[in-house]
C-alpha positions in Angstrom: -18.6 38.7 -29.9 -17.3 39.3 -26.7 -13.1 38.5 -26.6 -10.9 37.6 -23.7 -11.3 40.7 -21.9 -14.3 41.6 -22.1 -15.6 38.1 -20.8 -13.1 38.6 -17.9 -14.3 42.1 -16.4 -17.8 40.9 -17.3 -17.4 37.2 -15.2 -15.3 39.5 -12.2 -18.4 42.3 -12.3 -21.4 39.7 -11.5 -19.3 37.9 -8.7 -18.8 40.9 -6.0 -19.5 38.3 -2.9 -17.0 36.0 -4.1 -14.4 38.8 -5.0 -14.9 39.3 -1.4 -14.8 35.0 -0.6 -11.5 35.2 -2.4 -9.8 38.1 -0.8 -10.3 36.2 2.5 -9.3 33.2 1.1 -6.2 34.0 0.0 -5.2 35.0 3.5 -6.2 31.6 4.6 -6.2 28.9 2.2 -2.9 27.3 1.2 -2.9 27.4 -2.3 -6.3 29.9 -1.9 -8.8 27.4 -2.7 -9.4 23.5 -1.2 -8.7 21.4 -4.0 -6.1 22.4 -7.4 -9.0 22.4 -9.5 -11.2 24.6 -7.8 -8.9 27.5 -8.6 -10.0 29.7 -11.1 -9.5 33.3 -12.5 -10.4 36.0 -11.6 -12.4 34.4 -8.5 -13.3 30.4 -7.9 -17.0 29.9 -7.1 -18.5 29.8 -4.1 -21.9 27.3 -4.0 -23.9 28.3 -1.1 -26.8 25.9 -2.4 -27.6 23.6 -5.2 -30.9 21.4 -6.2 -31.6 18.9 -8.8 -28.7 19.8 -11.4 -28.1 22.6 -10.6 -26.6 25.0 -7.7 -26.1 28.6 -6.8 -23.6 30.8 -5.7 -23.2 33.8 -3.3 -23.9 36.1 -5.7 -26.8 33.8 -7.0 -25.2 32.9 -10.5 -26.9 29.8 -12.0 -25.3 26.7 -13.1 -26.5 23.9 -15.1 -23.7 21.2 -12.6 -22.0 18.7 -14.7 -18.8 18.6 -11.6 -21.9 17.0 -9.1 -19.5 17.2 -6.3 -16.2 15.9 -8.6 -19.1 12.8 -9.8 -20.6 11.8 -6.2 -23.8 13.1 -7.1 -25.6 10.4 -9.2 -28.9 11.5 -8.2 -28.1 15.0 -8.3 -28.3 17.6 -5.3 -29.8 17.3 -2.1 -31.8 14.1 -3.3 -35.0 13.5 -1.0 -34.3 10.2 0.3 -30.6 11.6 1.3 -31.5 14.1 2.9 -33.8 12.5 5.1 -31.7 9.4 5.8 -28.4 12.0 6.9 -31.5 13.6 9.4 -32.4 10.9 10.6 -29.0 9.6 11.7 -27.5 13.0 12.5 -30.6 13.0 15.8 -28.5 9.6 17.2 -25.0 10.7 17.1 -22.5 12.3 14.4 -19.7 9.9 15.4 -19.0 7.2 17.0 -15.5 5.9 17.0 -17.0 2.1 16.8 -18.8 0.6 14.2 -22.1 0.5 14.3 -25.2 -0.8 12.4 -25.2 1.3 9.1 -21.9 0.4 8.7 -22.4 -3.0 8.8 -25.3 -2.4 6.2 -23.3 0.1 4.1 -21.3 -3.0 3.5 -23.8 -5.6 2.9 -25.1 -3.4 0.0 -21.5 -2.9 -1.3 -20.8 -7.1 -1.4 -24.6 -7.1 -2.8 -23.8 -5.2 -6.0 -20.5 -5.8 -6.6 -19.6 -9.7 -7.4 -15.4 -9.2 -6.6 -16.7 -7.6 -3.6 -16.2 -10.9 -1.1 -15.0 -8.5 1.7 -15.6 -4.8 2.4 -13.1 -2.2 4.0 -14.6 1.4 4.4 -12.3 4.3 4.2 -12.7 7.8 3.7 -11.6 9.0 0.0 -10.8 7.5 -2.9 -6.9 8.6 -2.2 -7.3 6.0 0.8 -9.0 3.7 -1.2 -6.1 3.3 -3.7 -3.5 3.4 -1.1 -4.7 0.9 1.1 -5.6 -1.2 -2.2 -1.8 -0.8 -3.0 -0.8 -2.0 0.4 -2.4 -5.1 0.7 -1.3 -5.9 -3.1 2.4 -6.0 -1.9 1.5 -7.4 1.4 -0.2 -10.6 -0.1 2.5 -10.9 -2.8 5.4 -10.5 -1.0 6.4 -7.8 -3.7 7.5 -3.9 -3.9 7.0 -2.6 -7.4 3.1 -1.2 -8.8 2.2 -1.2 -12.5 0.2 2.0 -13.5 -0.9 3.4 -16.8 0.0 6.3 -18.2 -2.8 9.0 -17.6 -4.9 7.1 -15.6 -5.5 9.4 -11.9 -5.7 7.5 -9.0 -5.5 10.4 -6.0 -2.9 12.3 -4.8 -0.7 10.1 -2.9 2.9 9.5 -3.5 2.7 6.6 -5.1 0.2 7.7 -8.1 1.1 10.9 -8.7 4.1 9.9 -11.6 2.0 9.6 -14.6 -1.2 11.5 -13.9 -0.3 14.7 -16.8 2.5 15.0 -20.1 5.2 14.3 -19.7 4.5 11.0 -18.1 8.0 10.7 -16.9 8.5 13.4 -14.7 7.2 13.4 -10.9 3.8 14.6 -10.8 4.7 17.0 -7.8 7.1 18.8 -6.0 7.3 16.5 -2.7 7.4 13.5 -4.1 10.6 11.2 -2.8 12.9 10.4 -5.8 12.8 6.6 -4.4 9.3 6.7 -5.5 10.5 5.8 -9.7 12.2 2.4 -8.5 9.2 1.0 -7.6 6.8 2.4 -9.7 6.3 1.3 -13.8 4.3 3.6 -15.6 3.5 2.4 -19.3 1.1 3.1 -22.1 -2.4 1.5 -21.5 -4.3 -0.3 -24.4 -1.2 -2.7 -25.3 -1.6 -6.3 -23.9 1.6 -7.7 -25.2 3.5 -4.7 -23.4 2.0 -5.2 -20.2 2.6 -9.2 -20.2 6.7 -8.3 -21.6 6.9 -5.7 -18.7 5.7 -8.3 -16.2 7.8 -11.1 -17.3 10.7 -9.2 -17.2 10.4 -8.0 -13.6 9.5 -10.7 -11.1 8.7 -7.7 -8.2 5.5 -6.6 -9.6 3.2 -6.5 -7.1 -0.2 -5.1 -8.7 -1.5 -3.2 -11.8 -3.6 -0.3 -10.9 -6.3 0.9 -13.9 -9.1 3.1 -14.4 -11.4 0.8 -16.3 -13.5 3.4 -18.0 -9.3 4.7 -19.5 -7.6 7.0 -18.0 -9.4 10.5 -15.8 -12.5 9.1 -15.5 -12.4 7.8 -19.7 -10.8 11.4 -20.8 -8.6 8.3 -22.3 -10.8 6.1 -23.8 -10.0 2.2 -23.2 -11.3 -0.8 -24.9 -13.2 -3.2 -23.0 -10.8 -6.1 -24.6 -8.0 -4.6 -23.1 -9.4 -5.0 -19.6 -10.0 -8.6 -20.1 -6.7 -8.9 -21.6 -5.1 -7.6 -18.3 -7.4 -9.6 -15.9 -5.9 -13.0 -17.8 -2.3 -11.5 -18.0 -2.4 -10.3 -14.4 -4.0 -13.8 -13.3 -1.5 -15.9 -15.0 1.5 -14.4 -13.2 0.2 -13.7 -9.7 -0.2 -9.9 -10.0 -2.8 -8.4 -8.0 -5.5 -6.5 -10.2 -6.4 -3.5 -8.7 -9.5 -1.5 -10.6 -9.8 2.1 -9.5 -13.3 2.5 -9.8 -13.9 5.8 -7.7 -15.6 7.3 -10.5 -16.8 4.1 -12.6 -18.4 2.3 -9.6 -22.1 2.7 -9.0 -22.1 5.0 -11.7 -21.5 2.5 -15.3 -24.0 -0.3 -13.9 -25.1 -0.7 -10.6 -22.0 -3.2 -10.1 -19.6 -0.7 -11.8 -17.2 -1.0 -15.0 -16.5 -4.6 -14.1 -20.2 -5.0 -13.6 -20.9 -3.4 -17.4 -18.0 -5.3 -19.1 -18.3 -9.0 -17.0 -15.4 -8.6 -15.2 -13.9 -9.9 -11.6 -10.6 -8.1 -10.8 -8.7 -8.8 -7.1 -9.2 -5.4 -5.7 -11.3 -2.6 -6.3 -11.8 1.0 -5.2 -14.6 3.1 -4.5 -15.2 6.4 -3.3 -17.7 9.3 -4.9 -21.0 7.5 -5.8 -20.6 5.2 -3.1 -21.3 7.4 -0.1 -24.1 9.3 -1.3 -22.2 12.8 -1.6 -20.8 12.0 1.8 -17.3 11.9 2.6 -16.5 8.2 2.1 -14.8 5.1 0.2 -14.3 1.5 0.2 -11.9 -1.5 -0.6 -13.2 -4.5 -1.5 -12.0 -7.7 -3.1 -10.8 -11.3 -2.6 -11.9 -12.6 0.7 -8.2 -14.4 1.0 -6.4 -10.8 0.3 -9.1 -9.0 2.8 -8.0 -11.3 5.2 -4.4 -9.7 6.1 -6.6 -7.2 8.2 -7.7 -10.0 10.1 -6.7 -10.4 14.1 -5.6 -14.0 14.6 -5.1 -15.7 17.7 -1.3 -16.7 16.5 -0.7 -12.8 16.7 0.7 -13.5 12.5 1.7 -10.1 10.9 -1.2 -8.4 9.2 -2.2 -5.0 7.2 -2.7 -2.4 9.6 -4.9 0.4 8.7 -6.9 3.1 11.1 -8.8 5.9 10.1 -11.1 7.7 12.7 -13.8 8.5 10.1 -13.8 4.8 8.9 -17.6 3.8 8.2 -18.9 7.0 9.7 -23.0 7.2 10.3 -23.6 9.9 8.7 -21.4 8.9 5.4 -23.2 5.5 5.9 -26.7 6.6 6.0 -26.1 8.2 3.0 -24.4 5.5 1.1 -27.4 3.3 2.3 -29.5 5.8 1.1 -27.9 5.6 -2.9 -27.0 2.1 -3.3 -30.8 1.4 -2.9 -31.6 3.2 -5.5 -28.2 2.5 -7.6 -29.5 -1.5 -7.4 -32.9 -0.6 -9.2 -30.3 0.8 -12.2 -33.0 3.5 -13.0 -30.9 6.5 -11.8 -28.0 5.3 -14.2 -30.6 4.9 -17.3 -31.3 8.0 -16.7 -28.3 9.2 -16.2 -26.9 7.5 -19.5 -29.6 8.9 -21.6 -29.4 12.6 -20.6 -25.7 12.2 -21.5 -25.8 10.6 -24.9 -28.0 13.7 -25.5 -26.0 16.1 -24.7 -23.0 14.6 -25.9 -24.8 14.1 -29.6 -26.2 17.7 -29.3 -22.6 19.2 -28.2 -21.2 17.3 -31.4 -23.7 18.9 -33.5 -22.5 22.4 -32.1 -18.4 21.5 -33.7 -20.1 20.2 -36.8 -22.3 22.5 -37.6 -19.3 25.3 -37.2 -16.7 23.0 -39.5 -14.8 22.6 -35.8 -11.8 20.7 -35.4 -12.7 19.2 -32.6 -15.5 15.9 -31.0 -17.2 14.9 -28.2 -17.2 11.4 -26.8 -17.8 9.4 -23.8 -19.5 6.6 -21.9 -22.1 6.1 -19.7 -23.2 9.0 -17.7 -19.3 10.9 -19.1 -18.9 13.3 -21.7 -15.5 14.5 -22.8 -14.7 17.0 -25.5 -11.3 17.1 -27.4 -9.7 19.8 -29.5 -7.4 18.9 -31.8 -5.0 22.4 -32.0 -2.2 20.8 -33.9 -2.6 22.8 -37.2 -0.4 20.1 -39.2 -3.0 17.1 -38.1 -6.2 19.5 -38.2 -4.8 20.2 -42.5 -4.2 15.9 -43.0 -7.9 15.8 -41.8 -10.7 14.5 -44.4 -13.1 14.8 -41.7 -13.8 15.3 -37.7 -13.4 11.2 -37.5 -9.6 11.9 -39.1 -8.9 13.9 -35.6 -9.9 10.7 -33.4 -7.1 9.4 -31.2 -6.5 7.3 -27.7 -2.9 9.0 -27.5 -2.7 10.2 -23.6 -0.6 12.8 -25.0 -3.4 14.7 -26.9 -6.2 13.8 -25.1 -4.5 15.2 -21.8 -2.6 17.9 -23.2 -4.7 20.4 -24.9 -3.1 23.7 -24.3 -3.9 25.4 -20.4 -5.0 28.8 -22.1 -7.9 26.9 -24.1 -8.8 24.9 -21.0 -8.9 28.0 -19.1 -10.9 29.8 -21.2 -13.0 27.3 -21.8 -14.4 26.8 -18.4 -14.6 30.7 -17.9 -17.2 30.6 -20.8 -19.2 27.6 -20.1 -19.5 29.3 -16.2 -20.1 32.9 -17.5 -23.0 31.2 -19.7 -24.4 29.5 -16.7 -22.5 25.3 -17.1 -20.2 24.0 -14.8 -18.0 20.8 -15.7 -15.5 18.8 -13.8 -12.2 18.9 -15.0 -10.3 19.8 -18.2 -13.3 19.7 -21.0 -15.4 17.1 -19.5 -18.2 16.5 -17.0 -21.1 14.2 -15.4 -24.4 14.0 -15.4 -27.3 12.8 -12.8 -30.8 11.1 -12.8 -31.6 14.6 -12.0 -30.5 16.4 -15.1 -33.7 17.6 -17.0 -34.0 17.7 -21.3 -34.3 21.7 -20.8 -31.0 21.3 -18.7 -29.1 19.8 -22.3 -30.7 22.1 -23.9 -29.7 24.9 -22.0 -26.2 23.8 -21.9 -25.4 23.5 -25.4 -26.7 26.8 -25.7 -23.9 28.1 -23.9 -21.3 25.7 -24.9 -22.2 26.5 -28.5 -21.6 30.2 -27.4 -18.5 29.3 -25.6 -16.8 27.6 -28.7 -17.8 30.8 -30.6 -15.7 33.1 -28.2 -13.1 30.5 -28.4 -12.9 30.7 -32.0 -13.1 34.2 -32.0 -9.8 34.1 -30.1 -8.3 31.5 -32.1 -7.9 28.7 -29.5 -9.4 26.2 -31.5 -9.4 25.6 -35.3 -11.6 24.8 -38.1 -11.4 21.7 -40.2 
């Protein structure tokens, strides 16, 4: 069994081309790489081409893709139809700085699939989407405070950084103005009665912010009842409900979580799915809180918000392109069944080896957790003992084992998201789960072998 090391110098040997990527980047790149989780060790990759579920890099390493461009990707890469309708619209014009038809379509197809979606607002990221979401929640209440739940990611903005990772409490960043704790609350999700106490007691709540699939993408599960606990909490005391559904939308049912679980919340946020693997993201929501954007004749105060890329025809076409196929719901059945396969075949891996350790998720999602407290893994009867919906655990597996984790899975040819967890597409084939448990099963071997997980 190869060890630390030995995986190490053998993952740096077959990546010469990106040895070389990374030497330049890291007299270029702030922070040498684009995004914090596209830093790795030794080298990040470098994808000069993917197809299907999978991609390449510049030293032509193969990966089954569970990341799919962070979830965008629900048909998987470089999709026919995409491809052809980004052409197409590339030969009239990249950019416009005016709306133009697609936009207006893009939309239409947005309102179509989404019930809470009585008014559109494009954008350009889900980190717009959440904090242009937040702004019109205080500008239609009159109020300054946001309600947020502990482990739940909503982009990298000021406001939503406190209570992304353990410890909850602290800041979430250097940078991050210390004004920023009086008007954020972050609690616990899961606990009705806390959120309605916390909302009676302070009268300047403006909004409650939630993943609906539970916090990162549903790396903390949530139960459906607590969702419709908070729409009917929220609704009661005038609190805007703001779902964060950059990962959930288009991707749960063709009308998102609130689609799956019958839901209408005030305000909801898209990005990822939405524009087709294109740089793009949306607000939509109650056509009375949409319309502070509006330009009145009585010149009233309103929500301003720019944003040069806005709508762009290229982002649109794409969109267009996804939501046409998102409204027939095949790509997500297909989707959902490759990933209830490889999330009962991963499963099978930890059983069969006696691990401490199970895989979960919903939908399209798979999530694997590693229970490394030794006194909790000895209380255990059984993998179900190990269980939990703490944020705590779920988010705060030790950095070594994440680490090495991913190294593994990309040295035996899988790439996931983030932490333990990934996506899958309509593209993802049965020899692709097959493939991949194959290496994950060889990855939790090395990991055993260096004592980073434990056995039951």
């Amino acid at each position: 069994m190869a060890m630390h090391s030995e995986i190490y110098a053998a993952y740096k040997a077959v990546r010469p081309r990106s040895q070389e990527y990374f030497a330049r980047a890291c007299k270029v790149l702030g922070g040498k790489a684009g995004h914090d989780l596209r830093y790795a060790t030794p080298v990040p990759l470098y994808i000069e081409r993917g197809a299907g579920g999978r991609k390449w890099d510049v030293d032509g390493n193969e990966y089954i893709d569970f990341l799919l461009g962070n979830g965008a990707l629900l048909l998987g890469h470089a999709p026919a139809e995409v491809v052809a309708a980004i052409a197409e619209a590339v030969g009239r014009g990249t950019h416009f700085g005016n709306d133009h038809p697609l936009h207006i379509e893009w939309a239409e197809r947005i309102q179509a699939l989404v019930p809470a979606a009585e008014r559109v607002r494009l954008v350009n990221s889900g980190t717009e989407a959440t904090l242009l979401a937040l702004r019109l929640a205080r500008a239609f209440t009159g109020r300054r405070k946001i309600l947020r739940f502990a482990g739940h990611f909503h982009g990298w903005h000021d406001d939503v950084m406190r209570g992304v990772q353990p410890p909850f409490d602290a800041d979430g960043s250097l940078g991050i103005p210390p004004q920023v704790r009086e008007h954020v609350v972050c609690i616990p999700a899961g606990d009705a009665g806390r959120v309605a106490a916390v909302l009676d007691a302070d009268g300047d709540i403006a909004a409650a912010i939630i993943e609906p699939s539970g916090g990162s993408w549903g790396r903390v599960p949530l139960a459906p009842e607590f969702l419709r606990d908070l729409q009917t909490i929220t609704s009661e005391r005038g609190v805007v409900l703001i779902f964060d559904e950059v990962v959930t939308g288009f991707r749960f049912s063709p009308g998102g979580a609130q689609g799956l679980y019958g839901l209408r919340p005030d305000l909801s946020c898209f990005a990822k799915v939405v524009a087709g693997g294109m740089p793009g993201g949306a607000v939509a929501g109650r056509a009375d809180i949409m319309e502070l954007f509006d330009v009145t004749d009585d010149a009233r105060p309103r929500v301003a918000h720019q944003g040069t890329f806005n709508g762009a025809p290229l982002s649109a076409a794409a969109g267009i392109a996804v939501l046409k196929r998102v409204a027939t719901g095949e790509p997500i059945d297909q989707a959902n069944a490759r990933a209830a396969a490889l999330r009962a075949a991963w499963d099978e891996v930890l059983e069969r080896r006696g691990i401490a350790g199970y895989v979960y998720g919903a939908c399209s999602t798979f999530h694997v957790y590693f229970e490394t407290d030794r006194q909790r893994v000895q209380k255990a009867q059984s993998r179900v003992d190990l269980h939990t919906t703490e944020a705590e655990r779920l988010k705060g597996m030790p950095g070594p084992l994440i680490e090495e984790y991913q190294r593994n899975l990309r040295f035996y040819g899988v790439d996931n998201m983030s932490a333990t967890g990934g996506v899958l597409s309509s593209a993802h084939t049965a020899r692709d789960v097959e493939e991949a448990t194959a290496a994950f099963a060889q990855t939790v071997d090395s990991l055993v072998a260096q004592g980073l997980i434990l056995a039951l």
